[in-house]
Residue frames relative to the residue before (quaternion, step in Angstrom):
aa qw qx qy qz dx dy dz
X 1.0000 0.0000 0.0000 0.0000 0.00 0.00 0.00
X 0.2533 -0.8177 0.4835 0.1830 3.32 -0.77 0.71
X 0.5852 -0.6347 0.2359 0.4461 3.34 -0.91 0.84
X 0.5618 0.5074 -0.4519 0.4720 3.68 0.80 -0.73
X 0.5900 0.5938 -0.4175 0.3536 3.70 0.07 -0.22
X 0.6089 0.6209 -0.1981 0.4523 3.61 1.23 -1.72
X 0.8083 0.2182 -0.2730 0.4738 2.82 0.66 -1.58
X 0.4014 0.5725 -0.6176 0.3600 3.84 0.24 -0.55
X 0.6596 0.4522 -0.3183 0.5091 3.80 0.11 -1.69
X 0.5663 0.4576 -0.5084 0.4598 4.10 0.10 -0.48
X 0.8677 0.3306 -0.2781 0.2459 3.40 -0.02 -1.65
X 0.5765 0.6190 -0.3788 0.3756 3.60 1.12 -0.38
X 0.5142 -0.6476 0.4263 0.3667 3.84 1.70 -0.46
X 0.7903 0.1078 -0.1777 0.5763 3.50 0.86 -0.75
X 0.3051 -0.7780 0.5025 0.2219 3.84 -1.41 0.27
X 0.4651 -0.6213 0.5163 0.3621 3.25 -0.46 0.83
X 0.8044 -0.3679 0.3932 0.2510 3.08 -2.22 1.37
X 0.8392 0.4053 -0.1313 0.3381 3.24 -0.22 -1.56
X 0.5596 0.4935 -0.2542 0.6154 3.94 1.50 -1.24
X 0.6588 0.2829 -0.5260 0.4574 3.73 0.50 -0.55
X 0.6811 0.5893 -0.3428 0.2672 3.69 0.03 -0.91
X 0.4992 0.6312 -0.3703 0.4640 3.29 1.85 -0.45
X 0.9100 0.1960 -0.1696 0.3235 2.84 0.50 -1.39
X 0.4180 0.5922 -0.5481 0.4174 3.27 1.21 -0.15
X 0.4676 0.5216 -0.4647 0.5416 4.49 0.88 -0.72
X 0.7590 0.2999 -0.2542 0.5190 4.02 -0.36 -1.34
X 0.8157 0.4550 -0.2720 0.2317 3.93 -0.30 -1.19
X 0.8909 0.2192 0.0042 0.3978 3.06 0.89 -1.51
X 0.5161 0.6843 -0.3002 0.4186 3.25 1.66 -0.37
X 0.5612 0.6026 -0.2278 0.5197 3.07 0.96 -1.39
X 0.7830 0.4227 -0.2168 0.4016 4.02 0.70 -0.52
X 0.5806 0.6531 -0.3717 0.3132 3.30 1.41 0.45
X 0.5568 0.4651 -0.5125 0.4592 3.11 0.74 0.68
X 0.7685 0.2600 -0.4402 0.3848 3.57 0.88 0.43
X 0.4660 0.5613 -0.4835 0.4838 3.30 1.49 0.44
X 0.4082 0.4510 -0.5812 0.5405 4.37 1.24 0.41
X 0.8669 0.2642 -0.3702 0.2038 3.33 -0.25 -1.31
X 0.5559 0.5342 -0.4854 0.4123 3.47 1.48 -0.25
X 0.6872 0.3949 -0.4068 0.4542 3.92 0.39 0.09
X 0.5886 0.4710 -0.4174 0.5075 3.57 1.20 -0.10
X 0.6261 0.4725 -0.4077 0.4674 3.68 0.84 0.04
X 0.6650 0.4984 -0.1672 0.5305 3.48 0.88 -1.22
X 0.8342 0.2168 -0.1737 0.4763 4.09 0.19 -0.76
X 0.5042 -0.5950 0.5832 0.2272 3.76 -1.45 1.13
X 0.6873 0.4710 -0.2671 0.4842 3.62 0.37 -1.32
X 0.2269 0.7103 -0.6542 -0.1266 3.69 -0.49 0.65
X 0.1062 0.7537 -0.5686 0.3119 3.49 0.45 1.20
X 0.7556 0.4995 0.0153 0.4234 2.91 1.03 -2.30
X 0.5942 0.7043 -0.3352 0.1965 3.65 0.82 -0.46
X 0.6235 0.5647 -0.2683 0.4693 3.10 1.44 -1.05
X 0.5890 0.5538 -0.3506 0.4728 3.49 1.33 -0.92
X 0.6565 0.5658 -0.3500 0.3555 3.44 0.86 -1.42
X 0.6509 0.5590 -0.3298 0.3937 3.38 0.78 -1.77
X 0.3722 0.8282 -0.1879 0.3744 3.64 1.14 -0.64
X 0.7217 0.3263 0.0779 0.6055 2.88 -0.23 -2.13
X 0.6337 0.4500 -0.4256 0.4634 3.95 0.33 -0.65
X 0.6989 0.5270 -0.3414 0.3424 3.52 0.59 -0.87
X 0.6960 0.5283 -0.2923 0.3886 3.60 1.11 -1.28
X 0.5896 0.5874 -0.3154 0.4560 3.35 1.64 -0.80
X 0.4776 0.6670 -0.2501 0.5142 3.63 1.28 -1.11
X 0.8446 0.0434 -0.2211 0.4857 3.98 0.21 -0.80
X 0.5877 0.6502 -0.3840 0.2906 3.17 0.81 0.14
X 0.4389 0.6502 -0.1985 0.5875 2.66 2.34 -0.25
X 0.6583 0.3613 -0.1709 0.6378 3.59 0.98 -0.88
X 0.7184 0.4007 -0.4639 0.3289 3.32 -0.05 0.18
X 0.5535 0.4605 -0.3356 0.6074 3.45 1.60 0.12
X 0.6760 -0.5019 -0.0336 0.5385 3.89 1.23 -0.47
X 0.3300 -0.8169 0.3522 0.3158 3.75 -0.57 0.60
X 0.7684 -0.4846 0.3416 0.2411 2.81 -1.27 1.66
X 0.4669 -0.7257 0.4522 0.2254 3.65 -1.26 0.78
X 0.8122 0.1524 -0.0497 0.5610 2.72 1.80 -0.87
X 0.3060 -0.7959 0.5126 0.1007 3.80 -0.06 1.61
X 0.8531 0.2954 -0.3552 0.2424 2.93 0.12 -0.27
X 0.4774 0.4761 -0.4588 0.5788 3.64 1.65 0.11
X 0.7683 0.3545 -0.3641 0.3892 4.10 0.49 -0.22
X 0.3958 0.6158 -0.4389 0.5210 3.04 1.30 0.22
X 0.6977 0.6168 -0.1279 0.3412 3.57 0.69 -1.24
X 0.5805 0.7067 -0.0279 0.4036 2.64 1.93 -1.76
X 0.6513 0.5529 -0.0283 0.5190 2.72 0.67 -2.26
X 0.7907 0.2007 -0.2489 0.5221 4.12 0.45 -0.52
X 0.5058 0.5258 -0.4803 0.4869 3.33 0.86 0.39
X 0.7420 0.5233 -0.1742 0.3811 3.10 0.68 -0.70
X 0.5204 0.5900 -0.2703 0.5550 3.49 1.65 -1.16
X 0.7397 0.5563 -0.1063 0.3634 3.54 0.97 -1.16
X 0.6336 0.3551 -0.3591 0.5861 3.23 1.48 -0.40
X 0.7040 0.5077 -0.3843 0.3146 3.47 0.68 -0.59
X 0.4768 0.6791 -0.3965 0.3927 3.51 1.79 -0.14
X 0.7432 0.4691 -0.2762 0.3890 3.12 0.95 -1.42
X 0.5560 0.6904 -0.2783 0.3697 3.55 1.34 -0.39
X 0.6392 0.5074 -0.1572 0.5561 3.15 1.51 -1.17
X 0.4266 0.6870 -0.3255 0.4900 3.70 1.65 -0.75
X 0.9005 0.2966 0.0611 0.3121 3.44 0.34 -1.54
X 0.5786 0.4834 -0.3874 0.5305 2.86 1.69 0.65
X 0.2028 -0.7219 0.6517 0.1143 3.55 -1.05 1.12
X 0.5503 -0.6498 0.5025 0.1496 2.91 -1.52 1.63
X 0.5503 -0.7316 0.3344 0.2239 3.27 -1.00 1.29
X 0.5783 0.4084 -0.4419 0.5509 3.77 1.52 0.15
X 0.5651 0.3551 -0.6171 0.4169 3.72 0.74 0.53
X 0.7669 0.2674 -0.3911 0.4329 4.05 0.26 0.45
X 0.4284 0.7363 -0.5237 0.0011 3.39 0.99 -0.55
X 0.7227 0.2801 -0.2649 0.5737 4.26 0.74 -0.31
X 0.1937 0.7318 -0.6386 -0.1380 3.92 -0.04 0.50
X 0.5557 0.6150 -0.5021 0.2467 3.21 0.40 0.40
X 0.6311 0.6326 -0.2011 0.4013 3.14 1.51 -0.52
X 0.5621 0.4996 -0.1677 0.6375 3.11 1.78 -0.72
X 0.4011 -0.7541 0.4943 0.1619 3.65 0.96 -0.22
X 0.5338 0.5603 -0.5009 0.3876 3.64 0.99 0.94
X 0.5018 -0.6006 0.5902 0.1980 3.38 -1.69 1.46
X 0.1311 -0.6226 0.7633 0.1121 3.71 -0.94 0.94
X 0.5190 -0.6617 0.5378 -0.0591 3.29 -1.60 1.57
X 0.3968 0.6629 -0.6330 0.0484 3.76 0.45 0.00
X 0.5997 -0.6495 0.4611 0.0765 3.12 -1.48 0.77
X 0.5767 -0.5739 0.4859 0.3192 3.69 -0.38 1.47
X 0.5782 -0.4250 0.6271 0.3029 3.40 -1.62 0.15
X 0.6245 0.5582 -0.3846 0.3880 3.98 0.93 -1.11
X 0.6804 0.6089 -0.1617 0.3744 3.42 1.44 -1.13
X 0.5940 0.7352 -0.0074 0.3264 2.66 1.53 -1.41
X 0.6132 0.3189 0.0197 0.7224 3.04 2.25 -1.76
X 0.4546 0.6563 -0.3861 0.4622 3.56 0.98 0.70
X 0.8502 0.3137 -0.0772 0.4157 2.41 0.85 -1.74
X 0.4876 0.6061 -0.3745 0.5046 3.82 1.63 -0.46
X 0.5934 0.5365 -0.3683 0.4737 3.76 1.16 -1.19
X 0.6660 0.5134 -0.2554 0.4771 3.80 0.68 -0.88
X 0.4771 0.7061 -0.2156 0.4768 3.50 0.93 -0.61
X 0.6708 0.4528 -0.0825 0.5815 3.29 0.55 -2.04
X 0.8289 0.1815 -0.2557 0.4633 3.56 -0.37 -0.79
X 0.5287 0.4730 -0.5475 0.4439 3.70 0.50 0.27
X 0.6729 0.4780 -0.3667 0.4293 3.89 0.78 -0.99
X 0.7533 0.4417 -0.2596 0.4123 3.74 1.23 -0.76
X 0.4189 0.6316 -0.3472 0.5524 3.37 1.58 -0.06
X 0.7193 0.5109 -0.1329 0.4515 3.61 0.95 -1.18
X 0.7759 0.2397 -0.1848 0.5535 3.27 1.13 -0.46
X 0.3879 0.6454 -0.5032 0.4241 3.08 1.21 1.28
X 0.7396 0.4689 -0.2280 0.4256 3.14 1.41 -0.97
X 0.6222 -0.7012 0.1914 0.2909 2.67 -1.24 0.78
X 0.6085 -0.5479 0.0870 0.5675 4.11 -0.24 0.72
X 0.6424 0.6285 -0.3291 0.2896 3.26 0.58 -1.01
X 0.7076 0.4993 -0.1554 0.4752 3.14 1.13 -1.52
X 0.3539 0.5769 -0.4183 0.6057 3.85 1.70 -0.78
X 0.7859 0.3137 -0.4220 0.3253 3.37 -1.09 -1.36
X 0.8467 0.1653 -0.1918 0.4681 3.88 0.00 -0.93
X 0.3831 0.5671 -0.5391 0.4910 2.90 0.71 1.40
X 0.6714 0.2932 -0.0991 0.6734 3.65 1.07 -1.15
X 0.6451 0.4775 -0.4026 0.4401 3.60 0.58 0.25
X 0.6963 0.4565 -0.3151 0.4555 3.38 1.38 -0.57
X 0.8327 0.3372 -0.1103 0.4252 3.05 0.62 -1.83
X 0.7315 0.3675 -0.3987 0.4133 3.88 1.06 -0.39
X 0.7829 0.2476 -0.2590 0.5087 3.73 0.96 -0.85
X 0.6766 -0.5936 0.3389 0.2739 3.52 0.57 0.96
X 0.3938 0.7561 -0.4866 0.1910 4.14 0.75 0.45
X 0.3598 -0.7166 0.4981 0.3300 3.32 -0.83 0.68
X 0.6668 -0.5753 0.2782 0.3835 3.60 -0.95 0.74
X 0.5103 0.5773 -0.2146 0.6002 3.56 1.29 -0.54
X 0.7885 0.4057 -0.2430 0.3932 3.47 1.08 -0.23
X 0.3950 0.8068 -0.1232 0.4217 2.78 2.06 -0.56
X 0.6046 0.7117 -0.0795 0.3488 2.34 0.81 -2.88
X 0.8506 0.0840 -0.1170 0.5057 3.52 0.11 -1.93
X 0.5710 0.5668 -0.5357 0.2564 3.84 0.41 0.49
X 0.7060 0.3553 -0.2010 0.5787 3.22 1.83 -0.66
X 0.6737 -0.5868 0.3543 0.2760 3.62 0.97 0.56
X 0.7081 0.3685 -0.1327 0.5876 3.98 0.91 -0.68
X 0.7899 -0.5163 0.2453 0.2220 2.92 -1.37 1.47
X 0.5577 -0.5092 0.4902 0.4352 3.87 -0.75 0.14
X 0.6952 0.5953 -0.2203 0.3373 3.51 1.06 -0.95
X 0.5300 0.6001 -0.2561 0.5416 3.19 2.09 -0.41
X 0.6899 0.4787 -0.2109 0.5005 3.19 1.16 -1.25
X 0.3714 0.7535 -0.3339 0.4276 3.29 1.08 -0.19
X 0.8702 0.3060 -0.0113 0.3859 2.84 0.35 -2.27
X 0.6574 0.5036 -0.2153 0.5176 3.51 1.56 -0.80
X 0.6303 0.4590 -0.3593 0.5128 3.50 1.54 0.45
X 0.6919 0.3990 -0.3724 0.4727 3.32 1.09 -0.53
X 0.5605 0.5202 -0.4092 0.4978 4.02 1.34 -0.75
X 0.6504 0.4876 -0.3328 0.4780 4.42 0.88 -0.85
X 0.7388 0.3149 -0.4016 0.4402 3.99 1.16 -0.06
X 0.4824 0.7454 -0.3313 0.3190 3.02 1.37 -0.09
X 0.5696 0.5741 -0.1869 0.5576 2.87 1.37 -1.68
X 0.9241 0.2377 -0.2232 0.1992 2.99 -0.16 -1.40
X 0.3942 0.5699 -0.4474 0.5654 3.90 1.99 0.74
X 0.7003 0.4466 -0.3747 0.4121 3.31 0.62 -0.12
X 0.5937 0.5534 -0.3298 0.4821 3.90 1.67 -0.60
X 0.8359 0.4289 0.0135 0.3424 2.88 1.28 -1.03
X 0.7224 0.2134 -0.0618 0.6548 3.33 1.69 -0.32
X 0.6977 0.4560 -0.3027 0.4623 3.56 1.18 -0.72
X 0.6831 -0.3022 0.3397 0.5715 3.49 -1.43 -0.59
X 0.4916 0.6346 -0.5552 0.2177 4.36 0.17 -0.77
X 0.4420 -0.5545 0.6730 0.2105 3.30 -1.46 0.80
X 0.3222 -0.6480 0.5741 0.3830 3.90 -1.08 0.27
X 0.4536 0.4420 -0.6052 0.4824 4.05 1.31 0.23
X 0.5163 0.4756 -0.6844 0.1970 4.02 -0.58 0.09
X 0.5140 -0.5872 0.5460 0.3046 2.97 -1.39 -0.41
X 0.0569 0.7443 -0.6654 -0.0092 4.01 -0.68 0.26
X 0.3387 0.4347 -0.7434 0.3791 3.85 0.51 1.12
């Protein structure tokens, strides 16, 4: 495809059938082997991926056929980031005929006091300053392991260094951070 073509197709607003199918064949295909591993990093269910990777695609030309993106491979990227929060959103809503009588069902809804409320923001705080004590490396697969759930082997190849590193910069980043947080340590020490 030539560039004068692309853009012409840009300026008119819609893209012709065939120009999308080009490029979605040259632009975006050609990126699916890092749009797996970016959903194999990012999704638990790997049941669901092939479906997702899918669904990412139909959104992708359906996108170009209205106009195609200058850059495919950050809206590619985009586009399953996005598909992906809105899953988890759809995950976590309960349908209003699965509560619609809790009284009838006999369930106590919890809302938390304000007392709780400032407990729990105070807890918060010193976990984020505890965290930015450590050093970065040892932070990232720290919050890569224990908050967004990677497996160490996942880690490994996003940060480049053996499993055995990750190992070691997880067990030195809980150390640290039971000792900032539960032990005698001051959060003024240092742990670079």
């Amino acid at each position: 495809m030539e560039i004068g073509s692309k853009n012409a197709e840009r300026s008119t607003g819609a893209a012709e059938t065939p120009a999308v199918e080009r490029w979605f064949l040259d632009e975006i295909f050609p990126l699916e082997s890092l749009l797996m591993h970016f959903l194999r990093l990012n999704w638990r269910n790997r049941a669901e991926i092939e479906d997702i990777r899918q669904e990412v695609y139909l959104k992708v030309y359906e996108a170009a056929q209205k106009e195609i993106p200058n850059q495919p491979k950050a809206f590619l990227l985009r586009t399953a980031h996005n598909l992906l929060v809105n899953r988890v959103k759809r995950e976590q809503i309960v349908p209003i005929e699965a509560v619609a009588d809790l009284d009838e069902i006999d369930v106590a809804i919890e809302i938390p006091g304000p007392e709780h409320t400032a407990i729990a923001r105070d807890i918060l705080r010193r976990l984020q300053a505890a965290l930015d004590r450590l050093p970065p490396r040892c932070r990232e697969v720290v919050v890569l392991r224990r908050l967004e759930g990677l497996s160490r082997p996942d880690i490994a190849q996003r940060m480049g260094i053996s499993p055995d590193t990750v190992s070691e910069h997880l067990a030195n980043g809980m150390y640290v951070l039971a000792e900032l947080l539960y032990g005698e340590a001051e959060l003024g020490r240092g742990h670079d």
